[in-house]
C-alpha positions as CSV (number, residue, x, y, z in Angstrom):
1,X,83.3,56.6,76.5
2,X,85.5,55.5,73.8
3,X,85.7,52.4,75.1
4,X,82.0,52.0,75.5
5,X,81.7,52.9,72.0
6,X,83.8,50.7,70.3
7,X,82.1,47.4,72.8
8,X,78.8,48.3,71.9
9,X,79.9,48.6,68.0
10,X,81.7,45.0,67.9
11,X,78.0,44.0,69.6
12,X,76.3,45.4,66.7
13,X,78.1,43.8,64.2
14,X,78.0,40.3,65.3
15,X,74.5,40.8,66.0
16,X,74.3,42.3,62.3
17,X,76.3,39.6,60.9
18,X,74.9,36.4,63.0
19,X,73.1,33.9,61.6
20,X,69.6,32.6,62.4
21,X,69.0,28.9,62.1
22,X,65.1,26.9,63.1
23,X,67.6,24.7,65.0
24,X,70.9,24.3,65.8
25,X,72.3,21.2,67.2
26,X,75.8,22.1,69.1
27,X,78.9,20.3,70.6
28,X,78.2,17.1,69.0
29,X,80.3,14.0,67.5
30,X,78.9,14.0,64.1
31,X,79.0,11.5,61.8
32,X,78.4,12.8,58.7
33,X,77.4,9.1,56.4
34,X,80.4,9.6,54.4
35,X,82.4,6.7,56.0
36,X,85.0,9.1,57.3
37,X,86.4,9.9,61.0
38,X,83.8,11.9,63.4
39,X,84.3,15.2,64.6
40,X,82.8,17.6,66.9
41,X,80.7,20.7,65.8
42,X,77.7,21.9,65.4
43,X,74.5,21.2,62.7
44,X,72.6,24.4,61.4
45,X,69.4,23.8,60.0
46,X,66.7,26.0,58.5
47,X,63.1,25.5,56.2
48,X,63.4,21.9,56.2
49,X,67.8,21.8,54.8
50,X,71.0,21.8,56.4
51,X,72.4,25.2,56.1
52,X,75.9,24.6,57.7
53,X,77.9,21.7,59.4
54,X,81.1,22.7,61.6
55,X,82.2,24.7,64.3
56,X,79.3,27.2,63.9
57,X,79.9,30.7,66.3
58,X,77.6,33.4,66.1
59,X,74.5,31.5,65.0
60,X,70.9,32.3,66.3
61,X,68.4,29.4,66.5
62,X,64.6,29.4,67.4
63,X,65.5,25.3,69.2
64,X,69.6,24.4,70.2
65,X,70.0,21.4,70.8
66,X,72.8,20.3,73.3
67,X,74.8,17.1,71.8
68,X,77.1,16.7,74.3
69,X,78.5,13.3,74.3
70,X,75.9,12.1,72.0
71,X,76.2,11.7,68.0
72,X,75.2,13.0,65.1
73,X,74.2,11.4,62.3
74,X,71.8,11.7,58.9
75,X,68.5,9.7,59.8
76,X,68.5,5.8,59.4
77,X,67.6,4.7,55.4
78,X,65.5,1.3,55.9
79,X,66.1,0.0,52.4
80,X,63.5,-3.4,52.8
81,X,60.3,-2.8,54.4
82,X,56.8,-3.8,54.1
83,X,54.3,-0.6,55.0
84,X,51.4,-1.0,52.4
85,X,48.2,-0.9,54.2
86,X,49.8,0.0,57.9
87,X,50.4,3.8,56.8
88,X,46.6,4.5,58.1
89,X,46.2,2.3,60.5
90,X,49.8,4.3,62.4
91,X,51.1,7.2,60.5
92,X,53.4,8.2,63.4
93,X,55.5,4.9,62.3
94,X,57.0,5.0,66.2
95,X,58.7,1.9,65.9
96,X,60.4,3.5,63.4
97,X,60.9,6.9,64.7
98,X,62.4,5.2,67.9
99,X,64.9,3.1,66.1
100,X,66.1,6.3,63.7
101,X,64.9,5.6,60.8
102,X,63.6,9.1,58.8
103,X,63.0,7.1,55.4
104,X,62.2,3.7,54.4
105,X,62.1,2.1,50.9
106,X,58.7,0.1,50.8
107,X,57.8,-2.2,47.5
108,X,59.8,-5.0,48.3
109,X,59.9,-8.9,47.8
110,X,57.7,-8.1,44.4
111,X,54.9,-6.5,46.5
112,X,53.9,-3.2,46.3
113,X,50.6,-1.2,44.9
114,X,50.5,-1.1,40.9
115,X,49.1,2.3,40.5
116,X,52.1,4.2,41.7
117,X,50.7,7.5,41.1
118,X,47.8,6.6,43.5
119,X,49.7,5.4,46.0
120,X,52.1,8.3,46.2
121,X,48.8,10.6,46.5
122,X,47.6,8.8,49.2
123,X,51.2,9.3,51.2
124,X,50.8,12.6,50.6
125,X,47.7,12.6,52.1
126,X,48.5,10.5,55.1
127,X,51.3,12.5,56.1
128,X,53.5,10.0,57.7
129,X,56.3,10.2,60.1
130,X,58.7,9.5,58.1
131,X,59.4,9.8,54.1
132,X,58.6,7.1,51.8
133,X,60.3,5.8,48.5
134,X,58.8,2.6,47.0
135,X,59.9,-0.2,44.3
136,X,56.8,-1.8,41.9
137,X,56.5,-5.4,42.7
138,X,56.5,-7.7,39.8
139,X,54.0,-10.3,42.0
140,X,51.5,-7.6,42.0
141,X,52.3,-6.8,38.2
142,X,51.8,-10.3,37.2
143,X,48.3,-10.8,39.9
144,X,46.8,-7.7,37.9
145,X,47.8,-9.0,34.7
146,X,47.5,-13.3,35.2
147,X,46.0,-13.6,38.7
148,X,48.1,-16.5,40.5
149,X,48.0,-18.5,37.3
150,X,51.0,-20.9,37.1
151,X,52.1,-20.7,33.6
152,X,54.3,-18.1,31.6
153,X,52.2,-15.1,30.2
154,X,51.4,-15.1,27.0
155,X,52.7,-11.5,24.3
156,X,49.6,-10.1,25.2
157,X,49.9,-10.3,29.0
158,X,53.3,-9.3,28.9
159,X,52.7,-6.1,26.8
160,X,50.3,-5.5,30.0
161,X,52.7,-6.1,32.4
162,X,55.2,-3.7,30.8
163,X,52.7,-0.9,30.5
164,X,52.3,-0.9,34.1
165,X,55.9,-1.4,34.7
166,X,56.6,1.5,32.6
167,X,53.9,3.7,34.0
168,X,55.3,2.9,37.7
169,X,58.5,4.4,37.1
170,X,57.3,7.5,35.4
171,X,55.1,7.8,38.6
172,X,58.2,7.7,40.5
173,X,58.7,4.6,41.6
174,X,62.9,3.9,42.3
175,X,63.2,0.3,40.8
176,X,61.6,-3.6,40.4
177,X,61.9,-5.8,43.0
178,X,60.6,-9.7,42.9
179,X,60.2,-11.5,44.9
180,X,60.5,-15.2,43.2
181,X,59.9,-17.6,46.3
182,X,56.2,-16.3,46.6
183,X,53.1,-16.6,44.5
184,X,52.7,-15.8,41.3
185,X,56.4,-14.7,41.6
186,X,57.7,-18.3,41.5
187,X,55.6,-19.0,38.3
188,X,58.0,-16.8,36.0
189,X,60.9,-17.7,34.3
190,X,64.3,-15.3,34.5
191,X,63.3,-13.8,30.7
192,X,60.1,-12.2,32.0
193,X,62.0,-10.8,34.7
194,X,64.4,-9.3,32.4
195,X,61.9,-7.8,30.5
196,X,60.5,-5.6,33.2
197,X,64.0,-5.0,34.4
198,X,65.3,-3.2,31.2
199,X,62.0,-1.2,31.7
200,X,63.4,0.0,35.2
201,X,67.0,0.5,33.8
202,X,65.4,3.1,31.7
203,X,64.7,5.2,34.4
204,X,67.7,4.8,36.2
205,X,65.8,2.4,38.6
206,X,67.6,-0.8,40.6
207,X,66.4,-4.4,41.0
208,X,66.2,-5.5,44.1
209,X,65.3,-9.1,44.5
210,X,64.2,-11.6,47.5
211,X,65.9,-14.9,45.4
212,X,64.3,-17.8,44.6
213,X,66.1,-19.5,47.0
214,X,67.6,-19.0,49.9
215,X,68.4,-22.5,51.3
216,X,69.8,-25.3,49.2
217,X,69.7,-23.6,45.8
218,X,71.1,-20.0,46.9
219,X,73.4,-20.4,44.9
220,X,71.7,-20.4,41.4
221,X,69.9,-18.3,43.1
222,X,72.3,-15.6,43.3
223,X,73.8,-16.7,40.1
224,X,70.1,-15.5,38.4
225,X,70.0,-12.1,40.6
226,X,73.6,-11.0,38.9
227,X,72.2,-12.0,35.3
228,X,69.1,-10.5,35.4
229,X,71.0,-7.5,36.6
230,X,73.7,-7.5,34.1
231,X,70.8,-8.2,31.6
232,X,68.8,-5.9,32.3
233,X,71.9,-3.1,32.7
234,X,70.5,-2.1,36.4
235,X,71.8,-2.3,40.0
236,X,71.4,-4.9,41.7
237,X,69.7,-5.4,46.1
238,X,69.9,-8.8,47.0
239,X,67.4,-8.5,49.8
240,X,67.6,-10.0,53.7
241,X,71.0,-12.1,52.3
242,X,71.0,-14.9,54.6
243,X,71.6,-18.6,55.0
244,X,68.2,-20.7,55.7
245,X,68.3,-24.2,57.5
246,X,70.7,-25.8,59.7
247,X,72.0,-27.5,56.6
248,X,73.4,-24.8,55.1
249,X,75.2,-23.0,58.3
250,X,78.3,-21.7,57.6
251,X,78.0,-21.5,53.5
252,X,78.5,-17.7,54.0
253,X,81.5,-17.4,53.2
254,X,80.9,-19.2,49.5
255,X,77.5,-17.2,49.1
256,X,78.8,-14.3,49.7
257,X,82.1,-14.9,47.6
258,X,80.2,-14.9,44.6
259,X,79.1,-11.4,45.3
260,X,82.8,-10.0,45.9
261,X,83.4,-11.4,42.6
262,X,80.3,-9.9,41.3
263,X,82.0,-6.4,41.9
264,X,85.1,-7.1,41.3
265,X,83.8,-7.6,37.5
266,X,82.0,-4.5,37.2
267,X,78.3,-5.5,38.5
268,X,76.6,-3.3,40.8
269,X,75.6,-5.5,43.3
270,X,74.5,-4.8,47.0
271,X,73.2,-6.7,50.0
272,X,70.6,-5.4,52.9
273,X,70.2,-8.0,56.3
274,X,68.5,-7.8,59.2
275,X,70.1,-8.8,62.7
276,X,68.6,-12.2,63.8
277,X,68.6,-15.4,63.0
278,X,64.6,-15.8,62.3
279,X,63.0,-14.5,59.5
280,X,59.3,-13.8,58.7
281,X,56.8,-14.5,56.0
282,X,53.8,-16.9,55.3
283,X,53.0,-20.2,56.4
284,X,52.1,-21.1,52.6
285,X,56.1,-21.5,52.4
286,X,56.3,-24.4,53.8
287,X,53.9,-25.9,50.6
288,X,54.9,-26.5,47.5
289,X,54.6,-24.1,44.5
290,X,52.2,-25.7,42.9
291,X,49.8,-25.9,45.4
292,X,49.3,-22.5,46.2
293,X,48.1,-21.8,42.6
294,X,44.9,-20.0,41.2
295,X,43.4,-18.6,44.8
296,X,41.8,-19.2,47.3
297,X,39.4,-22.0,46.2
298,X,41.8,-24.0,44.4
299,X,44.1,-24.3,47.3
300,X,41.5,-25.6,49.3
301,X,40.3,-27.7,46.9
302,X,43.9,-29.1,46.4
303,X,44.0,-29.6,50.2
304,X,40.9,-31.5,50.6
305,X,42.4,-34.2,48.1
306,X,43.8,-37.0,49.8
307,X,46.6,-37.9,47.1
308,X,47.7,-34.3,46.7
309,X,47.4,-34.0,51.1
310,X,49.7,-36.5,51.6
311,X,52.1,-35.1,48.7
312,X,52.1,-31.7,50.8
313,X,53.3,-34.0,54.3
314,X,55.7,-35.4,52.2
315,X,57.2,-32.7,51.2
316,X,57.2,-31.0,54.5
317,X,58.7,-33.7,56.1
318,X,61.2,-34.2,53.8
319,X,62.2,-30.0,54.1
320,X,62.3,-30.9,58.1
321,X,64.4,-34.1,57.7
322,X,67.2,-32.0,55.6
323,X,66.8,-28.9,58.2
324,X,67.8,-32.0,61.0
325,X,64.6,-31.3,63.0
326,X,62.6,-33.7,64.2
327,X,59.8,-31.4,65.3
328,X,58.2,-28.1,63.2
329,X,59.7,-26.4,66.1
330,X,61.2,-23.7,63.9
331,X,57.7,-22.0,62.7
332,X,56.0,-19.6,65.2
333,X,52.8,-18.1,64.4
334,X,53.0,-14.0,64.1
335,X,49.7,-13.9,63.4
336,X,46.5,-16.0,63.0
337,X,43.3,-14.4,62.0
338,X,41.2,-17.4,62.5
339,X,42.1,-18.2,66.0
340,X,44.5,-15.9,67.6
341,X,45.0,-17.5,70.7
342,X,47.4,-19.4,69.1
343,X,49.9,-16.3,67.9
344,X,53.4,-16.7,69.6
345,X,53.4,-20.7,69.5
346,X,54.7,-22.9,67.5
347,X,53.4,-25.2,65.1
348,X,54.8,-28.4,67.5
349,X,53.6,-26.6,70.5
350,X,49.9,-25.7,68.8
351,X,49.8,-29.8,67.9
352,X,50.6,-30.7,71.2
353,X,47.5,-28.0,72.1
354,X,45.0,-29.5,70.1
355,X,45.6,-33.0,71.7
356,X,47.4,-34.6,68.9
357,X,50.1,-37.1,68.7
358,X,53.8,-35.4,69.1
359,X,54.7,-36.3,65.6
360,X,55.9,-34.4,62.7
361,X,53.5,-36.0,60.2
362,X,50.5,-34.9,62.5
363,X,52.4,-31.6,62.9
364,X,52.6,-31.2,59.6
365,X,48.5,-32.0,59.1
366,X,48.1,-28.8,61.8
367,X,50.2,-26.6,59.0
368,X,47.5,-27.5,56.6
369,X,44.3,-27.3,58.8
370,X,46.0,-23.6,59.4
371,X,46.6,-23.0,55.7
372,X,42.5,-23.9,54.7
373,X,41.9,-21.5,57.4
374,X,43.8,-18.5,55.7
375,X,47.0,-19.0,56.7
376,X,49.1,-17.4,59.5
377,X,51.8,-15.2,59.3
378,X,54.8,-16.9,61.2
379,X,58.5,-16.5,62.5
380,X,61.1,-19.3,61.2
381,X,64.0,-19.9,63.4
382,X,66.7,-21.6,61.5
383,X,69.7,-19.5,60.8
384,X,73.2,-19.3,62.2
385,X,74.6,-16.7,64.0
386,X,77.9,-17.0,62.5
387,X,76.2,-16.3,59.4
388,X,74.6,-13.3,60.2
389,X,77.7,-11.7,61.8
390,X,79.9,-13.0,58.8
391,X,77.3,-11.1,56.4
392,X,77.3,-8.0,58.5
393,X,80.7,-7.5,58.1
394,X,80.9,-6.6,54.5
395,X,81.3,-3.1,53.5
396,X,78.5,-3.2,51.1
397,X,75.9,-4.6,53.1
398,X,73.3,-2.1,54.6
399,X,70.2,-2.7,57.0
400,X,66.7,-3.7,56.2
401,X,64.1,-4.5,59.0
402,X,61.8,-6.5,56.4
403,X,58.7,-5.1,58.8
404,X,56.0,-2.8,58.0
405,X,54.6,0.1,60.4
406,X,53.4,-1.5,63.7
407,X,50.4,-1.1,65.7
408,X,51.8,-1.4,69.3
409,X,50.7,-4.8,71.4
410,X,49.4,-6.3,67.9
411,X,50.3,-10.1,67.6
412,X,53.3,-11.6,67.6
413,X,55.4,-9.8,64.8
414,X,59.2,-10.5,64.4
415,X,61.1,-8.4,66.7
416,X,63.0,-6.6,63.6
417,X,60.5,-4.2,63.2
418,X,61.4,-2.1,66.4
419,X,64.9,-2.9,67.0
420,X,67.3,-3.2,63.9
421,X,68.9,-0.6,63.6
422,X,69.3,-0.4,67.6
423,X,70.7,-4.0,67.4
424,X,73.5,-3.2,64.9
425,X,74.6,0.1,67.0
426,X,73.8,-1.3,70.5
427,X,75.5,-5.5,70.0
428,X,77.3,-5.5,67.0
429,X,79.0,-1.9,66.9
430,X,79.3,-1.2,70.7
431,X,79.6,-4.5,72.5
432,X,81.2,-7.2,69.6
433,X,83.2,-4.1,68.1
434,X,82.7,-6.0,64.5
435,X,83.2,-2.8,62.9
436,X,83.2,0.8,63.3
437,X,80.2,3.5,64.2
438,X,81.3,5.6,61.4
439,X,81.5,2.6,59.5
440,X,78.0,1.5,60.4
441,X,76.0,4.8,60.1
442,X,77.8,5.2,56.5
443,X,75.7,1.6,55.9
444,X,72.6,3.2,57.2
445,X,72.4,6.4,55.4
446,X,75.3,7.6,52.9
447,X,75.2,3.6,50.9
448,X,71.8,3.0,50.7
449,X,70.7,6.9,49.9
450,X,73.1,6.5,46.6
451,X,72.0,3.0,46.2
452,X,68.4,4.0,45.6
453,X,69.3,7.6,44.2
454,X,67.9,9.7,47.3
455,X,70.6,12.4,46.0
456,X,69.6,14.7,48.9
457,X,69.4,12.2,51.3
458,X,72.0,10.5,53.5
459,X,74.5,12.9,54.3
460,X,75.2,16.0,56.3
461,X,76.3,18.7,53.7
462,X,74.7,21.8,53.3
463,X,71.8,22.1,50.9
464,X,70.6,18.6,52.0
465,X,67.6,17.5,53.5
466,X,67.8,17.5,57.3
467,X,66.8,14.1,58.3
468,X,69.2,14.0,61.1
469,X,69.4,11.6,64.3
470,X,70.7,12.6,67.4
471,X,71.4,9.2,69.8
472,X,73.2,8.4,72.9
473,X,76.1,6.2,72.0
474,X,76.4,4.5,75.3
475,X,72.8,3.1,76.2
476,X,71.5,2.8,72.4
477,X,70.1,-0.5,72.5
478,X,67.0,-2.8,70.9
479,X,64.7,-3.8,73.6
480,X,62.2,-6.0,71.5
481,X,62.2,-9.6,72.0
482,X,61.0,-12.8,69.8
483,X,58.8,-13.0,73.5
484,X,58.2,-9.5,73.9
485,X,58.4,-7.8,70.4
486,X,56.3,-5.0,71.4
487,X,59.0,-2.7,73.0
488,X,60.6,0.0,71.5
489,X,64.3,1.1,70.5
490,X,66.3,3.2,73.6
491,X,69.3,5.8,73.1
492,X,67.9,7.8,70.3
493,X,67.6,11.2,71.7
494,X,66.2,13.5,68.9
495,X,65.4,12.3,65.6
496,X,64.3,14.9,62.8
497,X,63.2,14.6,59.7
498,X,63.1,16.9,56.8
499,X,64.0,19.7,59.5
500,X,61.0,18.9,62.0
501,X,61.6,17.8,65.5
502,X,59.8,14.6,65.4
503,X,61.3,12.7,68.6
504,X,62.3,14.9,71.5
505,X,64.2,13.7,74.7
506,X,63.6,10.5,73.2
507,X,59.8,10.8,72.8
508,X,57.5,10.8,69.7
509,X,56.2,14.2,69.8
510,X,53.5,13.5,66.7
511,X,54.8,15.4,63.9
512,X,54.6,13.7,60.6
513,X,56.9,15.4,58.1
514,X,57.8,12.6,55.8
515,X,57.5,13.2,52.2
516,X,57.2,10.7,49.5
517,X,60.7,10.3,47.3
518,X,60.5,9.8,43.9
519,X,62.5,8.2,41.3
520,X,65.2,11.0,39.9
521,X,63.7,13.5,41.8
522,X,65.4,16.1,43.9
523,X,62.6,16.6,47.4
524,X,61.9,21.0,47.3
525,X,60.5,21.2,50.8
């Protein structure tokens, strides 16, 4: 009787004592973003935090989660994406979801909404999948302020541009970026950058830049990036660091020299890439400058004169020449309002189409046909994979898909925006063994949540947000194709974000937790 007494008082007490968790994920290899070796335990989590990471006994939990050979890490940070005006259209953000990612930092490339304040309201409303920090794009600054005008603004303009500078990062937006190979963007000179910089270094905001070169004149490029950041007295994001055109294979070794150097003498400098050797924008790239001033009209207007026509071919076979093409192979159309038959050729194959003759020059008369029809978003094949897996390996580069939300079997789109992060832990980590997992998830959450001051983000400690992922190291892979972009991420398992089960047995199950992250601003969920 004794004996049953004592039993049943032992039973109390651990009963008494246990603790109750929403979910507890068990037996797991976590990875905890920190960089440092993996070990197995167990995740605790409760209204929306991590309560306790370890060997956890005696814990209650409303979900467990079994983590057996899989691991466990914080969510995925996307620090470069593009999501304005997708949020609606797909709050679930599945191609997201699918390849980890619980936040993303939107804003980039100097586009973003102006009226921060607004735009955080209508996140809230939304109520997206995942959680949401943004930059303020000087482009759109400058198009509120001067339109596409092609000229420096004048004390009066730039007084405007500050103001809304300024009342962006009260709002809560994390930083600038620019983005100073797009229009109006490539109208400004480094000063007026500057100038909205310091405003962002006021608030303890980065600058994050897509340069105004990333071909032939990188270097300056990167050479103005550092200034404007040691300038201004801000971090600084070199966005999607890469190496464009066959000519310049193989210079990452001296482009990325010059950021070791950057650190070594005290500048905070980072990098963000995405895995592939295409990138993604407009066709207007291909133009000069100084064409695509002043709107729509004007470029049309510029394009119907003959003199200024054949200045454009020039140019653009002059780019193609240096690239050592013979044929404007390289551009594939992502997507073509006007006629969209034509998304997933390319430029050489839509000329051949149309029943021209196989010839750059008449190739390069489709590219402005296209362009007086709106333009076409397009992917550019041209850069090395050498490069990209040279880039990769630096300890302070993290991951950036450079995609927005997707809505499933639309177009073309680069195949980044569904399998980046998949790619890095599936090719790179798993099968070339260029570095470490603990090594790569630290890149992916840890780096990037203390590059852009999500203090609560991007580890597993107690007291943090639980954005957590839970995937299969064996069989996580990217599936999307430059063909076949349309296909989603495999070997994530469970993916939860801010302590909601958003992606279950590897399916979306509809919950959209995210919360919008503001600058200097600890999340109370």
């Amino acid at each position: 009787m004794r004996t049953l007494f004592c039993c049943l008082y032992v039973l109390f007490s651990l009963t008494l004592n246990a603790q109750t968790a929403d979910i507890l994920i068990k037996n797991g290899k976590i990875m905890n973003g920190t960089g440092n070796n993996w070990f197995y335990g167990d995740v605790a989590i409760a209204n929306g935090k991590i309560l306790a990471v370890g060997q956890l006994t005696g814990w209650k939990a409303h979900q467990t989660i079994d983590a057996s050979g899989l691991i466990v890490s914080p969510g995925f940070i996307d620090v470069h994406t593009h999501i304005e005006g997708d949020e609606a259209r797909n709050p679930t953000a599945d191609n997201f979801i699918y390849d980890g990612v619980t936040t993303v930092i939107t804003g980039n490339c100097g586009l973003s909404k102006t009226d921060m304040g607004a735009y955080f309201h209508f996140l809230d409303s939304v109520h997206l999948s995942t959680n949401v920090a943004s930059l303020i794009g000087h482009n759109d600054i400058r198009k509120a302020v001067m339109g596409t005008a092609r000229r420096a603004p004048t004390p009066q303009e730039m007084q405007q541009m500050e103001k809304i500078m300024q009342k962006a990062m009260q709002d809560g937006a994390v930083g600038l970026s620019t983005g100073l190979i797009y229009i109006p963007g490539a109208y400004a000179n480094t000063n007026e950058v500057v100038a909205l910089a310091k405003i962002a270094a006021a608030y303890n905001g980065v600058y994050a830049t897509h340069m105004r070169n990333e071909g032939d004149s990188v270097v300056p490029a990167i050479k103005e990036a550092l200034y404007i950041g040691e300038t201004a007295g801000l971090p600084v994001e070199i966005s999607h660091f890469k190496l464009s055109g066959q000519q310049n294979w193989g210079r990452s070794k001296e482009t990325l020299a010059l950021i070791k150097d950057a650190r070594r003498n005290g500048i905070d400098v980072t990098i963000d890439q995405y895995p592939y050797t295409a990138s993604s924008t407009n066709l207007g790239t291909l133009l000069p400058d100084w064409v695509l001033a002043d709107g729509k009209d004007s470029i049309n207007a510029r394009l119907s004169n003959a003199a200024i026509r054949k200045q454009c071919i020039d140019y653009m076979l002059e780019r193609l020449h240096k690239r050592k093409l013979k044929h404007f192979s390289y551009p594939v159309v992502a997507y073509y309002n006007f006629d969209t038959t034509l998304n997933g050729k390319s430029i050489e194959a839509i000329n051949v189409l149309k029943g021209r003759k196989h010839t750059a020059k008449a190739e390069a008369e489709t590219v402005l046909e296209m362009m007086q029809h709106g333009g076409a978003a397009m992917v550019f094949h041209g850069m090395s994979e050498g490069d990209v897996q040279y880039i990769m390996q630096y300890p302070f580069c993290m991951f950036g898909c450079d995609a927005g939300i997707r809505v499933f079997g639309e177009g073309v789109p680069h195949p980044r925006g569904y399998g980046s992060n998949a790619k890095i832990l599936g090719k790179y980590v798993r099968e070339l063994h260029l570095f470490s997992w603990e090594e790569a998830i630290r890149r992916m959450t840890g780096l990037p949540a203390q590059k852009f001051h999500l203090y609560n983000r991007g580890l597993l400690l107690p007291g943090y947000a639980a954005d957590v992922v839970v995937f299969n190291p064996n069989t996580i892979i990217d599936k999307a194709t430059y063909d076949s972009p349309h296909q989603y991420s495999e070997g994530v398992q469970y993916v939860i974000v801010n302590g909601a089960v958003t992606l279950q047995n590897g399916k979306h199950t509809g919950v959209r937790n995210g919360v919008t992250l503001k600058n200097n601003t600890l999340q109370n969920l």
